[in-house]
C-alpha positions as CSV (number, residue, x, y, z in Angstrom):
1,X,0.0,0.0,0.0
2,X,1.5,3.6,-1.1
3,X,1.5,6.0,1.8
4,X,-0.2,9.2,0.5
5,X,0.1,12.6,1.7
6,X,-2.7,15.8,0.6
7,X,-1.8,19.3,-1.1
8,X,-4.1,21.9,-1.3
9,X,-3.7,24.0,-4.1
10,X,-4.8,27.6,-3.5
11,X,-5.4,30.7,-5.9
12,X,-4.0,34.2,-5.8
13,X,-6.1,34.7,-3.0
14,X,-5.3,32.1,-1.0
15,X,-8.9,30.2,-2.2
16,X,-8.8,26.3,-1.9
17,X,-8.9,25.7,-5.4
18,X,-8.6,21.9,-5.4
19,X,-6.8,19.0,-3.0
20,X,-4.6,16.2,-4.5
21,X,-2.9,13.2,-3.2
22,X,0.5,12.3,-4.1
23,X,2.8,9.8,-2.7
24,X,4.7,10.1,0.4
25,X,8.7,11.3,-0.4
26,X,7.8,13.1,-3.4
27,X,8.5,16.6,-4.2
28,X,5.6,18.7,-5.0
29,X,3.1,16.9,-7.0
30,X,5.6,14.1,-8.5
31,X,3.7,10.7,-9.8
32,X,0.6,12.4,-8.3
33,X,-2.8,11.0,-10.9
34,X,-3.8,14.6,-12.0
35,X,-5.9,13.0,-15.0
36,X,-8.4,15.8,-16.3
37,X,-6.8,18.3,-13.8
38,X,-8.5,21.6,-14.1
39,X,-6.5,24.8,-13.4
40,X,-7.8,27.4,-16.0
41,X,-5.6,30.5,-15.2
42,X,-4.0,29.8,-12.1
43,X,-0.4,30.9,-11.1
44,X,0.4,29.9,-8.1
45,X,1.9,26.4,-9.5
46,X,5.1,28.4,-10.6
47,X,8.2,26.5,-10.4
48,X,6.7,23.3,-9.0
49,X,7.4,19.5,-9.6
50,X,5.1,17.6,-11.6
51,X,7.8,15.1,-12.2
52,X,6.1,11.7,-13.7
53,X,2.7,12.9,-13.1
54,X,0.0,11.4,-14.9
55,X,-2.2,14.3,-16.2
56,X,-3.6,13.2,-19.3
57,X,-6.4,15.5,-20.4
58,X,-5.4,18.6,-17.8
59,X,-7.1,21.8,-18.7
60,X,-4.2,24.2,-17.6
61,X,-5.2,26.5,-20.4
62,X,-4.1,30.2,-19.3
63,X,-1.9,29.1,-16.5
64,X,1.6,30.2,-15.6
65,X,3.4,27.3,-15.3
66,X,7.0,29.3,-15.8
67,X,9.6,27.3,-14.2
68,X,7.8,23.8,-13.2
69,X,9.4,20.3,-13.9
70,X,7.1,18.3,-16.0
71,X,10.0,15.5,-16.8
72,X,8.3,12.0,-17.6
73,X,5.0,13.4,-17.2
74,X,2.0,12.1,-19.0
75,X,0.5,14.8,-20.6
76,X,-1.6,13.7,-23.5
77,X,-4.6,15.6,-24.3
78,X,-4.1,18.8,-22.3
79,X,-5.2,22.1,-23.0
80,X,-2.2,24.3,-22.6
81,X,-3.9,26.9,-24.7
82,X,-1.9,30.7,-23.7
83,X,0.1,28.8,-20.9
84,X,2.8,30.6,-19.8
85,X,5.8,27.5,-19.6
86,X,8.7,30.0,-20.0
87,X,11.8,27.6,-18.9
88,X,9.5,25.0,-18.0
89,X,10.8,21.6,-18.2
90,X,9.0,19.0,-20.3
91,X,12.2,16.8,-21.1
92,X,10.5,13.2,-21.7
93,X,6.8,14.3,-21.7
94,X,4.5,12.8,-23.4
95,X,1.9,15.6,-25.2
96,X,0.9,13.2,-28.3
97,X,-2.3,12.2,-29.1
98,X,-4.5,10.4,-26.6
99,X,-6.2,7.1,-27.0
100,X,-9.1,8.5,-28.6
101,X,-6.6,10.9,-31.4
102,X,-7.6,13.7,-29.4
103,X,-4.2,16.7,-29.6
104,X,-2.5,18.4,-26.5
105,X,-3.2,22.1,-27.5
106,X,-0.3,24.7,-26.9
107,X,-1.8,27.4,-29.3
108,X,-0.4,30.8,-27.5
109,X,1.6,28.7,-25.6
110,X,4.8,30.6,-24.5
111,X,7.7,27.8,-24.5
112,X,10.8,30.6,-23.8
113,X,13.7,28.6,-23.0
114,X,11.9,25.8,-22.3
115,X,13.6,22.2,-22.3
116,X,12.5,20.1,-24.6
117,X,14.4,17.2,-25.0
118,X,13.0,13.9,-25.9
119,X,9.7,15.2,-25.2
120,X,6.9,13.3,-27.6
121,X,5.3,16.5,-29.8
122,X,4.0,14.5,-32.0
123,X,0.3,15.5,-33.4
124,X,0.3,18.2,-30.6
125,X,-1.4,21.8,-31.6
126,X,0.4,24.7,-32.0
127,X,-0.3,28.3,-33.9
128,X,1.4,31.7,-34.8
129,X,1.0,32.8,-31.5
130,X,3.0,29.8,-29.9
131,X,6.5,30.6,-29.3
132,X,8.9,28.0,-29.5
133,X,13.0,27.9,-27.6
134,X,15.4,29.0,-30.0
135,X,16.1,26.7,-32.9
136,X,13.1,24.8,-32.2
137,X,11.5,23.2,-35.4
138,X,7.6,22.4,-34.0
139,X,6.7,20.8,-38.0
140,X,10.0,18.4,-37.3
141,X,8.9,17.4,-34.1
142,X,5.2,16.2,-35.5
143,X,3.2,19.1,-34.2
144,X,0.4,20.0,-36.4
145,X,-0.4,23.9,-37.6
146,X,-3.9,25.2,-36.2
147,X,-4.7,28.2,-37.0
């Protein structure tokens, strides 16, 4: 049996905004099951560990996720749509399609210096408005063109 432990996750304000449990001797919300996680806007996650986290379909669309580690993490299917991920780590994340062909979305997404090693692109949405690290080819990396 995994020993669990329980973070709240506040606003701007300090409003509870939603409670999660994540494994005991993690850091932050690391391997924590955030599937269909919904934190439209938010920015009080900045710099935080999502490390191997399984958040397939998050709706994050909007928030400022500048800084946070997201290495490993299972992010098919979210809505990153005008997140703010400036340096963000997403080395090994997985933002293909999900099981039903349905695209991570990172239109307006702003990807500054982000890391994105080995990270799985491929069939993920992006647009004019999403801005990539330096040297960064989206189209080589299998992301499809919405716009």
């Amino acid at each position: 049996m995994t020993i669990m432990r329980r973070i709240a996750i506040t606003d701007e304000h300090g409003g509870h905004v939603a409670a999660v449990r994540v494994p005991e001797g993690t850091i932050d919300f690391e391997a924590a099951n955030l599937e269909g996680f919904v934190i439209p806007g938010l920015t009080t996650l900045r710099g935080r560990s999502f490390r191997n986290a399984l958040m397939y379909w998050a709706m994050m669309a909007g928030a400022d996720l500048s800084g946070c580690n997201f290495e490993g993490a299972e992010l098919r299917g979210a809505n990153l749509i005008n997140a703010t991920l400036i340096g963000a780590n997403l080395r090994g994340a997985n933002l293909s399609r999900d099981n039903l062909g349905g695209a991570s979305s990172l239109q307006g997404a702003n990807l500054t210096n982000a890391v994105l090693d080995r990270a799985n692109l491929s069939g993920a949405l992006f647009d004019e408005r999403t801005v990539f690290p330096a040297g960064f080819d989206p189209i080589a990396a299998g992301m499809v063109v919405k716009g």
